[in-house]
C-alpha positions, 0 to 999 in steps of 0.5 A, a space after each residue: 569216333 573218327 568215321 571219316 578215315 576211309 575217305 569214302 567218295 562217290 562221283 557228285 563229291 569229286 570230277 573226274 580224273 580224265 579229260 573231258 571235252 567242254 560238248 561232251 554231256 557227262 553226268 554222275 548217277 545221282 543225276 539220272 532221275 531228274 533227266 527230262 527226256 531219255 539220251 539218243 545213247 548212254 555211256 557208263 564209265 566205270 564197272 565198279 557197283 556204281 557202274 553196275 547200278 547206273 546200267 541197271 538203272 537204266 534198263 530198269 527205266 526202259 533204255 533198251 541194252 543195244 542204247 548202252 555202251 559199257 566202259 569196263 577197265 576190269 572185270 571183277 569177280 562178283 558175290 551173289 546176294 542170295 549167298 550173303 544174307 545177315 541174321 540168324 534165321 540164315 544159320 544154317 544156310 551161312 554155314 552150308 555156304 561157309 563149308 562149302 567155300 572152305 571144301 573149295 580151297 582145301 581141293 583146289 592145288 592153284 588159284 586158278 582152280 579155286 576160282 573155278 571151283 568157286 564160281 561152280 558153287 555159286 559162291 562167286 559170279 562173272 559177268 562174261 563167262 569168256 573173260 576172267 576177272 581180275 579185279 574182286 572189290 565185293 560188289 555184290 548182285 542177284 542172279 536176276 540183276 546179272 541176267 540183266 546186265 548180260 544184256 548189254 552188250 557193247 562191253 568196251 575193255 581197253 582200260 581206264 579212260 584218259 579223255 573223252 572228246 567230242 568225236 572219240 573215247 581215249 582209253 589206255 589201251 585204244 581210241 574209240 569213236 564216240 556216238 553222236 549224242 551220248 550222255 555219259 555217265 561217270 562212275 568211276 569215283 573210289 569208294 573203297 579207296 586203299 588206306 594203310 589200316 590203323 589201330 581201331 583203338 587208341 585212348 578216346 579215339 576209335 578210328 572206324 574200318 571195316 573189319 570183316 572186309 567190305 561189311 561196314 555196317 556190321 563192323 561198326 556194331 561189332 566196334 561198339 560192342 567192343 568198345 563196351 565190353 572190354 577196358 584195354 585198348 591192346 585187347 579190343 585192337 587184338 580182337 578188332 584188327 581192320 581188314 585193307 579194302 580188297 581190289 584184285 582177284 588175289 584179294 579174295 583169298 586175303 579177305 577170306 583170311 582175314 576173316 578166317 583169322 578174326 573168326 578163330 579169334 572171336 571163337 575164344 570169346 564166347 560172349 563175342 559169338 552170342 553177340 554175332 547170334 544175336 544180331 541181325 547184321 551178322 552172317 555169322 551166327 556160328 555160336 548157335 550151331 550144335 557143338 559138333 558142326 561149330 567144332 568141324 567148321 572152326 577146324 575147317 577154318 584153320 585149314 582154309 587159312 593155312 591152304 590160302 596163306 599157301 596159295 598166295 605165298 606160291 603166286 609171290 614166287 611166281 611174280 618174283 620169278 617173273 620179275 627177275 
């Protein structure tokens, strides 16, 4: 069992890929609760959910929002975890939000639209109504965290950072001055690195991924289940097929239907679906759904899939004719 083909890293496991000035105080997140005495300032690197956690951590410990500066090299569209409870006493409720995700995509003509009609439905949040996200990596908050991160309002968006010096923050896109006293707080390690995806099952080997996209946990159940249901390699790797780590906004339409895919394919199993309704990881307890509603929504999902695989296929002409 291979679980370290991901290369999943968080800040304390590596140093930072920018410059830092030997006067500069940085730290990784880790670090926070055993600081004595609270910073004149803070700064968190990063706008990934590690970012998201460090300045909540923050505000939650009394940091006023006028003492936090936030690095922000991409805005990403964000899931609202109220939408994405496992078990299957959220039945009903999954399949509300899966129905309603599926009406979005069949109305929306553009990508633009969709994203739209998204976020009206609450099934994708943004932290600033006025910047449009380009990055979607599933970092995941509540509607009460997200009110808390509008707080903080010094939201510096120029890029990724290159250097932080004594006096100055280098970015890609500018130089900001630095504040005195400033603690920073590095974020920025990948924990959802992209790796090509690879067979799951190979002889006695398994090489763990996720398969329903950033569901690590789920996904390794299912695996298992797999593992000691089926006998040939070539079945359990048709009916576990690895989902590529999301990053930009069009990676949502390609999670969607990734997962779309490896629904319909489980729905030929039935004893894949009784497994999903049994277990309290899952958010797709569709087997358990009354014959009529199960038949509508898998009916849906094969024209969810069809309208994305056109969305994105209209996106990649737009980019080639851009680049030519």
């Amino acid at each position: 069992m291979d679980a370290t083909y991901m290369n999943v890293t968080v800040p304390a496991m590596c140093p930072p890929k920018y410059e830092v000035a030997s006067v500069v105080r940085l730290i990784t997140p880790n670090q926070l609760p055993a600081l004595d005495q609270q910073a004149p300032h803070y700064t968190v690197v990063g706008a990934g959910k590690t970012g998201i956690d460090a300045c909540l951590w923050l505000l939650q410990h009394g940091v006023d929002p006028s003492g936090i500066t936030w690095i922000m090299p991409r805005d990403s569209w964000l899931l609202d975890r109220a939408q994405i409870q496992p078990g299957p006493e959220n039945a009903a409720s999954d399949a509300e939000s899966f129905t309603a995700r599926i009406r979005a995509v069949l109305e929306s003509p553009t990508v633009e639209e969709l994203f739209q009609r998204l976020e009206a439905g609450g099934l994708l949040l943004r932290l600033s109504s006025d910047v449009t996200p380009t990055a979607y990596r599933c970092a995941t908050v509540s509607r009460t965290e997200l009110e808390q991160l509008r707080r903080i309002t010094d939201i510096v968006r120029h890029g990724r950072v290159r250097r932080i010096g004594a006096d100055a923050v280098e970015l890609d896109g500018a130089t900001v001055p630095a504040r005195p006293g400033t603690l920073y707080i590095d974020c920025t390690a990948d924990g959802l690195e992209a790796r090509p995806v690879m067979p799951m099952f190979s002889g006695s080997r398994i090489t763990l991924q996720a398969l329903v996209p950033c569901q690590q946990v789920f996904s390794a159940a299912f695996v298992a289940h797999v593992e000691a249901t089926f006998e040939d390699d070539a079945e359990k790797n048709r009916i576990c097929v690895a989902a590529p780590h999301p990053n930009t906004a069009l990676d949502w339409l390609r999670s969607s239907a990734h997962l779309d895919d490896l629904l319909l394919r489980w729905s030929a199993e039935r004893g894949l679906l009784e497994w999903c309704d049994a277990s309290r990881l899952t958010k797709y307890s569709i087997g358990s759904l009354p014959d009529e509603l199960r038949t509508m929504l898998f009916e849906g999902l094969h024209a969810e899939r069809k309208q994305l695989q056109q969305l994105l296929a209209h996106e990649d002409q737009a980019v080639a004719v851009v680049v030519n």
